[in-house]
C-alpha positions, 0 to 999 in steps of 0.5 A: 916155882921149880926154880926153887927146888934144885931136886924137881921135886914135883910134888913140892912144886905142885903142894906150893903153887896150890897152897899159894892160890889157896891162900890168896883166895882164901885171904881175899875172902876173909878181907872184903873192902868196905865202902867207907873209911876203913877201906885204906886199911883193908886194901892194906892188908890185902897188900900185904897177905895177897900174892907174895911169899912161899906159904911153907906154914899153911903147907906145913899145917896142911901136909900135917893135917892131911896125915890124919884125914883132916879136910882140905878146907879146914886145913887151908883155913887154919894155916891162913891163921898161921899164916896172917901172924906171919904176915903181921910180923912181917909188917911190923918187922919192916917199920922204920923202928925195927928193921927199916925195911923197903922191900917185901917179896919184891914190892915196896914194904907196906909202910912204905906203899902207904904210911907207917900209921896204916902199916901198924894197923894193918899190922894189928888188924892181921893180928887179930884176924888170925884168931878170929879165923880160928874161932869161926865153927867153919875152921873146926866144928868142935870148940875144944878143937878150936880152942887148942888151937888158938891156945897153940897160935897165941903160945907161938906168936907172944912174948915167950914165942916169936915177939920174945924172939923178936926182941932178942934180935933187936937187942943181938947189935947190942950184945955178944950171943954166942951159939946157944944164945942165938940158937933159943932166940931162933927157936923163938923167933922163926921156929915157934911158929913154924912148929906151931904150924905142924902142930895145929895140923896134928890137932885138927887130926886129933892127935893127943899131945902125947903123940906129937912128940916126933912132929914136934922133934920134926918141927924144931929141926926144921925150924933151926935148919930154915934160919940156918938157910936165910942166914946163908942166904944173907950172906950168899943170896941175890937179892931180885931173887929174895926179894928183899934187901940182903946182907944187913946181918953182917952190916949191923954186927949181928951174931948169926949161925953162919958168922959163929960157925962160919959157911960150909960149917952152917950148911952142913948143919942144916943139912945134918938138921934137915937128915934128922927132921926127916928121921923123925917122920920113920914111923908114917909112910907115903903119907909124910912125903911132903913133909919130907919133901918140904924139910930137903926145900928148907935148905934148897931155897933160893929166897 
């Protein structure tokens, strides 16, 4: 893991190997096998949301959370429900009749390691499984609690959130998006649910909405910062490393930030983004260093 953090960051490293053994035995809680015909769909989903990626939105909600004395377990619980959107869209993003993908976090993409029809399912199943997390009274006693935050989840992931983004990525190859136009179609698809995250965080905390604003601020530079950072990594990365196929942007004609403001242009921005995230956190004190920490990893990744 300290391969990833040219900073040594020690404290990144240990809240992302912790958050990631949290996740895959909280996932694989949430998805027993059945014996019976439904299993090939549960081993799916398991495929796809056990062992693989860095969990930067369930440490976002715990970090957030653990600002305001949350506990670990409800934390871990509602970034599981952040993070099987996450997964879902990956799912469904890597189907032949969106990206086509074949490679997810070094291993066969998951229609491919079954078949579309189950990949879809699977995918639909994820979807549904995040809300059913944030419904259970373990994931928060308070039903208002738990109601914010599947108002919170839903607002993220649907058509004026991440599937709106989605949407307007397909449809990049086709049009002519300058700066502006692929700045709101970033915020929707990668930072909606990145701030969603931090903000699902500060409602466990109980924070009133009125004392989000620089949670919020933080979560938008972050957002814009993360993009910024896989479009450079696009361009620049190394495939064994990410995992997946790289370059396919710049094959398709797709108008990203690195291709409109070029490459030491798009990382200075990040950086300059990754400055201000920071700033925002002025107020709190040793509390928000891992927020801190993770906003310097955004733009340090190698995958």
């Amino acid at each position: 893991m300290t391969d990833d953090l040219s900073s040594g960051d020690a404290l990144l490293s240990d809240a992302l190997a912790r958050i990631q053994r949290e996740v895959d035995a909280a996932m694989a809680g949430f998805l027993p096998v059945p014996d019976d015909a439904r299993a090939p769909l549960v081993e799916a989903m398991r495929y796809a949301a056990i062992g693989g990626g860095k969990r930067v939105r369930p440490l976002l909600t715990v970090a957030t959370a653990s600002m305001y004395a949350v506990s670990r377990d409800a934390a871990v619980r509602t970034g599981c429900a952040v993070e099987a959107i996450h997964v879902y869209s990956l799912v469904h993003d890597d189907l032949p009749c969106m990206d086509d993908d074949e490679t997810r976090h070094g291993k066969p993409t998951l229609h491919k390691a079954y078949d579309e029809a189950t990949a879809v399912l699977a995918g639909d199943s994820l979807h549904a499984l995040a809300f059913e997390i944030l419904s259970m009274p373990e994931t928060a006693g308070d039903p208002f609690v738990r109601a914010e935050l599947t108002a919170a989840l839903a607002a993220a992931s649907g058509w004026n959130g991440m599937a709106g983004g989605q949407m307007m990525d397909m449809a990049a190859s086709a049009g002519d998006y300058d700066l502006p136009t692929i700045t709101r179609l970033q915020q929707l698809k990668t930072g909606a649910l990145l701030g969603a995250a931090v903000e699902m965080g500060a409602i466990l905390g109980r924070v009133p909405e009125e004392g989000r604003g620089h949670l919020r601020a933080y979560a938008r530079d972050i957002g814009l910062a993360f993009q910024i950072a896989d479009d450079l990594l696009d361009i620049e990365g190394d495939e064994q490393a990410a995992g997946k196929a790289l370059r396919k942007d710049e094959s398709a004609g797709k108008a990203t930030f690195v291709s409109l403001m070029g490459v030491e242009a798009a990382r200075m921005q990040a950086r300059a983004l990754v400055d201000q995230a920071v700033g925002h956190l002025a107020a709190h004190g040793d509390e928000a260093d891992l927020l801190r920490s993770l906003a310097r990893f955004i733009v340090e990744r190698d995958r």
